[in-house]
N, C-alpha and C positions, 0 to 999 in steps of 0.2 A: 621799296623803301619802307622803312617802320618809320610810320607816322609818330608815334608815342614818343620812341628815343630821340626823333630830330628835336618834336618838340622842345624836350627835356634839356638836350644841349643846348638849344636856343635861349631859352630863358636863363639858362646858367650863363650865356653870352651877353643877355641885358642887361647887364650893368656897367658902369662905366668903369670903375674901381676893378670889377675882375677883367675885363676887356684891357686897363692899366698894367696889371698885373701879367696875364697872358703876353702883354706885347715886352715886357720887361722878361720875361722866362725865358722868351724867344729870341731875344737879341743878345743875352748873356749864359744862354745856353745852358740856363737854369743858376735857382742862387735858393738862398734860407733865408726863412721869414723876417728876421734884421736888416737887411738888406733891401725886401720889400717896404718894409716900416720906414728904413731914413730915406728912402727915395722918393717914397708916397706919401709923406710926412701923415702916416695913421695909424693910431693904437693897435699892439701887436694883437690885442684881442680882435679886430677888425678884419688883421689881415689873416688871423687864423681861421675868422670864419669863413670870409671870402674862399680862402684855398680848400676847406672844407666842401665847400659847397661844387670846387672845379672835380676833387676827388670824386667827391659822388659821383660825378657823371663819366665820371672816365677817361678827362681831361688831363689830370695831371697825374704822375706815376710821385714816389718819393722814396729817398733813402738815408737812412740813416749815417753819420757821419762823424763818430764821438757824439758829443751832446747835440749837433744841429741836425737838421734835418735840411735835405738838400731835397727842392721841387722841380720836375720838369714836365713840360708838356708833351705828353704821347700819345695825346691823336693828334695827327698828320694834316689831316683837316683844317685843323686851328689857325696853321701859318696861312695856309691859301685862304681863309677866309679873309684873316685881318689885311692881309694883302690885297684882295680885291673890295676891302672896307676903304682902306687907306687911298684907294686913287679918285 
């Protein structure tokens, strides 16, 4: 196990807003940041950082799509956590 990168992902996990976001990625099989914004009623500046911050660690992949940018999550990991979070 690398101690360092667990760490890393884990504190990318403490928050409640991106742990929001992750579980909203997951069940709609990814979406763009307006989407995140009217569901989680917060400033699109908010949710870019949040998603920023999942990128860095290797959490979310994205791609472009005309003007939007569509996010998804690509490590595998993430669902079986929030799933053994949620019971």
């Amino acid at each position: 196990m690398d101690y360092n990168k667990t760490s890393e992902l884990l504190k990318a996990l403490g928050n409640p807003v991106r742990l929001q976001i992750l579980n909203g990625l997951i069940s709609s099989h990814g979406c763009n940041v307006n989407t995140i914004v009217e569901q989680l009623r917060i400033p699109q500046s908010t949710a870019s950082q949040h998603l920023g911050i999942l990128k860095s660690r290797g959490i979310l992949t994205h791609k472009k799509e005309g003007v939007k940018t569509c996010y998804k999550v690509s490590d595998k990991r993430i669902e079986k956590l929030l799933q053994m979070f949620s019971k």
